[in-house]
C-alpha positions as CSV (number, residue, x, y, z in Angstrom):
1,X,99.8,90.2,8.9
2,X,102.7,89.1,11.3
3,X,101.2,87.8,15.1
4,X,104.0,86.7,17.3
5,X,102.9,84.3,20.1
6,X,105.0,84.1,23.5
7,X,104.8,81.3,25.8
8,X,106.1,80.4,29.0
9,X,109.3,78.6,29.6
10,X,108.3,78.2,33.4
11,X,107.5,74.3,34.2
12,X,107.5,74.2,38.0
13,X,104.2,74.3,39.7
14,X,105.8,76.7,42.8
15,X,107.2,73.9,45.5
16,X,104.6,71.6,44.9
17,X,107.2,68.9,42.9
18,X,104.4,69.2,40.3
19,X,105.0,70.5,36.5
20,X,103.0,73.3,34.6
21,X,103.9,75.3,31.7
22,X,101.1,76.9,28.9
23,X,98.0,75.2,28.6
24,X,97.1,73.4,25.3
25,X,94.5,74.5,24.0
26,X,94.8,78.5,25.1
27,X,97.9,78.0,22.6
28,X,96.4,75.6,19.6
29,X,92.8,77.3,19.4
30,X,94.3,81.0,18.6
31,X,97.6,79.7,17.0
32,X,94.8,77.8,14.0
33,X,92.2,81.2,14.3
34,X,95.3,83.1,12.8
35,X,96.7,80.8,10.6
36,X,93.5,80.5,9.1
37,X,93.2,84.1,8.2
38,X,96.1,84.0,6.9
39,X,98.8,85.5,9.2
40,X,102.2,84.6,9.6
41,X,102.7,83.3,13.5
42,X,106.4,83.3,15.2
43,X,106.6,81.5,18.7
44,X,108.4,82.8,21.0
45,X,109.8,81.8,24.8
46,X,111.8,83.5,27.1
47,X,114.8,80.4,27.0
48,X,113.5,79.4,23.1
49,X,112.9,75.8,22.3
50,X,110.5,73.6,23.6
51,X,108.3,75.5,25.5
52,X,107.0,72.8,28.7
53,X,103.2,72.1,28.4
54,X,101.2,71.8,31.0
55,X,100.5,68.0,31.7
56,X,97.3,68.5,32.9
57,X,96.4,70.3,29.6
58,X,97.2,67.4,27.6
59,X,94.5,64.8,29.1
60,X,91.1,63.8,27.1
61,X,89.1,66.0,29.6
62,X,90.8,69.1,27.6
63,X,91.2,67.6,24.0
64,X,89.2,70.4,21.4
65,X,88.8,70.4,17.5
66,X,92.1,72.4,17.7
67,X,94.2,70.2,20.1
68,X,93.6,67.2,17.5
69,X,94.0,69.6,14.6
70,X,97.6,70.1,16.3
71,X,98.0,66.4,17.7
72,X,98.4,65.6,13.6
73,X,100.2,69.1,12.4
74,X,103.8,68.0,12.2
75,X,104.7,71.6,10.9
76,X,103.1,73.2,13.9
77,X,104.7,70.6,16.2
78,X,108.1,71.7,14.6
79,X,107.7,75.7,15.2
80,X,106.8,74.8,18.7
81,X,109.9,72.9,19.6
82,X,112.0,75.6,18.5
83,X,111.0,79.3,19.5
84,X,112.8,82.0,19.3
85,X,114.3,83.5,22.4
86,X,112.3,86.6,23.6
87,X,115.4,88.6,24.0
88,X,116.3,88.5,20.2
89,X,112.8,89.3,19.1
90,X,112.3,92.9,17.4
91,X,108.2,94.0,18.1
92,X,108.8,96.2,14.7
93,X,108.2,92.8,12.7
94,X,105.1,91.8,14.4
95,X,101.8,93.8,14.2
96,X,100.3,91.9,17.3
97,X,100.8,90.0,20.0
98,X,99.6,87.0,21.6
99,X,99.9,85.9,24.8
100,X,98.9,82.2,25.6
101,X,98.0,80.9,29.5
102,X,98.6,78.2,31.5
103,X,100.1,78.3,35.1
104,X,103.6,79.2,34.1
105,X,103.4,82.6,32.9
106,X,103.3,83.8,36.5
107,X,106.5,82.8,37.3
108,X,108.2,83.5,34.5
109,X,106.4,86.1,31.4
110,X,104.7,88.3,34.4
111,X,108.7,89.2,35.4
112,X,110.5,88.8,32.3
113,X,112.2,92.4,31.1
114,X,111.9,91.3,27.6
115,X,108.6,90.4,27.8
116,X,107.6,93.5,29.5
117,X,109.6,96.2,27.4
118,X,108.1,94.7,24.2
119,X,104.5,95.1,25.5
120,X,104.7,98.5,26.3
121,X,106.6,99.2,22.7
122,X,103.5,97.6,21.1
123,X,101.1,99.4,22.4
124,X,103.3,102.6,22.1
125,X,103.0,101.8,18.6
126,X,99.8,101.2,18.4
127,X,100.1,97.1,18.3
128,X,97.2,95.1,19.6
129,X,97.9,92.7,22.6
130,X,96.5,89.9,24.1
131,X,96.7,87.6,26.6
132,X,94.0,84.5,27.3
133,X,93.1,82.8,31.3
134,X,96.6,83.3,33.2
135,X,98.5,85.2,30.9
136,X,97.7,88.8,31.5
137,X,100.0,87.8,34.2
138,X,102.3,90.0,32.1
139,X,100.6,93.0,32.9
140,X,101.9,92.9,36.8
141,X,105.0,95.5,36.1
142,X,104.2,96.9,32.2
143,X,103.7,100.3,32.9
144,X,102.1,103.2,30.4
145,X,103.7,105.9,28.6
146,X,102.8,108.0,31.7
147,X,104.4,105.7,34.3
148,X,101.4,104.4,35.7
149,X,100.2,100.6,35.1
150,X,99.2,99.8,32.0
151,X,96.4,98.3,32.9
152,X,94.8,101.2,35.3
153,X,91.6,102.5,34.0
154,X,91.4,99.6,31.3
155,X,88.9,97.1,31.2
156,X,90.3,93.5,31.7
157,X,90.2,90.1,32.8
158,X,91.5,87.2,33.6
159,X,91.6,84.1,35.6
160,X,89.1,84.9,38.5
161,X,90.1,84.1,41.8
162,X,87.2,81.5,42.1
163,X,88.0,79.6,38.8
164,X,92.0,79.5,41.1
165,X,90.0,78.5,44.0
166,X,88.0,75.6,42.4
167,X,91.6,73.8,41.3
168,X,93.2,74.3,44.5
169,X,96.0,76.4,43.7
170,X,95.0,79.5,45.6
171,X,98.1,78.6,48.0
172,X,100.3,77.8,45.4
173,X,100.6,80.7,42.8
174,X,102.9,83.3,43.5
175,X,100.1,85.9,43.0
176,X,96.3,85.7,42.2
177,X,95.1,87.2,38.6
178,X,92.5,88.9,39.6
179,X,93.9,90.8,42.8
180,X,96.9,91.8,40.7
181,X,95.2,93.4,38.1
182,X,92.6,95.5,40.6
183,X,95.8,96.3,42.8
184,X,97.2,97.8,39.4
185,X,94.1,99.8,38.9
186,X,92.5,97.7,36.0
187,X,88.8,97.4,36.2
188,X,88.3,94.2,36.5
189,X,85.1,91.8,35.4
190,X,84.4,88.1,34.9
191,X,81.8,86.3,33.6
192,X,80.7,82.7,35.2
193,X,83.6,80.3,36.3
194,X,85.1,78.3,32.9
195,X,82.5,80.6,30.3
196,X,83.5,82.6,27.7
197,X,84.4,86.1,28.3
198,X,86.4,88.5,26.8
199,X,87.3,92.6,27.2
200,X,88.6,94.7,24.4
201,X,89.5,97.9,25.8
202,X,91.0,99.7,22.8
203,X,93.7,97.9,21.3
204,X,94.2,95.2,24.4
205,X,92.6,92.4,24.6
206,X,92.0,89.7,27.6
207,X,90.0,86.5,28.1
208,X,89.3,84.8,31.5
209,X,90.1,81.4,30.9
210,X,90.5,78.5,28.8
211,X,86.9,79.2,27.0
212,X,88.0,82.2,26.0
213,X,90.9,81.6,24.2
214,X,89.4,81.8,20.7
215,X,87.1,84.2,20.9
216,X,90.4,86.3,22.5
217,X,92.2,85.4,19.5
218,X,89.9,86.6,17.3
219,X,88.8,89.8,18.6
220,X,92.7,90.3,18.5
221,X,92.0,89.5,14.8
222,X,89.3,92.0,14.5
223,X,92.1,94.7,15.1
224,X,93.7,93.8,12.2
């Protein structure tokens, strides 16, 4: 069981002079829910390396079981610092993919080619995706074999446009979550602001927000 993860290589918070990048724990909860079943995880970015992390996900307000667990995993700490470029990856080594959040995949994974021609070749072959709080981001331009969004008539989520609201970057993103994923025809739902909630709509999964990043990762799991 092969689950390639792709994070952001986006670390500017739009003009703001602030940093972002993925969020901690949307990366270390899933990355430990498949290593403990047993699958092999690459790590990917689209510039490989060091992916940047979110500063704000790394204060003691956001610490989990699994951000400690990674805090003392040198091994994990070592795959992360060196991805492998998105543009060299093959999807025919991987049986699924994960997509980790955190504000920078809207700049970046939402317009990256690469990123967007391997998620339509894995669902084409019949490869589970998901992507956790910002990250179905990536769904703004994949379209289906059809030509239509991927995402119209599909049950998703995401992060809602009141979870944006209450940390004041509204203004700031390039584009809101939510709206993007109703404009593309995706019907949309949400459970309460920073709760666990999760859609499986056949073999793609998505999670609203940072709760929901293990419990994405392992319905992801259940697919396998």
């Amino acid at each position: 069981m092969k689950v390639l993860m792709i994070l952001t290589s986006h670390d500017e918070l739009g003009n703001t002079g602030n940093k972002t990048g993925f969020w901690l724990e949307e990366f270390a909860s899933p990355y430990y829910v498949f290593k403990d079943a047993g699958a092999e995880i690459t790590l990917a970015s689209p510039q490989g390396g060091q992916p940047p992390l979110d500063p704000g996900s790394d204060t003691p307000d956001f610490q989990t079981a699994a951000t400690d667990r990674f805090e003392k995993d040198v091994a994990a700490k070592t795959e992360l610092a060196t991805t492998k470029k998105l543009s060299e990856i093959n999807i025919n080594d991987y049986d699924a993919v994960f997509y980790p959040g955190g504000h920078g995949p809207l700049w970046d994974l939402a317009e990256d080619q690469n990123s967007i021609a391997l998620i339509e070749a894995a669902l084409n072959s019949n490869k589970p995706v998901a992507a956790v709080c910002h990250a179905p981001a990536v769904f703004r331009h994949t379209k289906a074999a059809n030509g239509e969004s991927l995402v119209k008539g599909r049950k998703v989520t995401g992060f809602s446009n009141s979870e944006e609201a209450a940390v004041e970057l509204t203004d700031v993103v390039p584009f809101l979550v939510e709206n993007m994923l109703q404009e593309n025809g995706g019907e949309y739902s949400k459970g309460d602001d920073w709760a666990p909630h999760v859609v499986t709509d056949g073999i793609l999964v998505t999670g609203q927000n940072p709760a929901s990043s293990e419990d994405t990762a392992k319905a992801l799991l259940a697919l396998l």
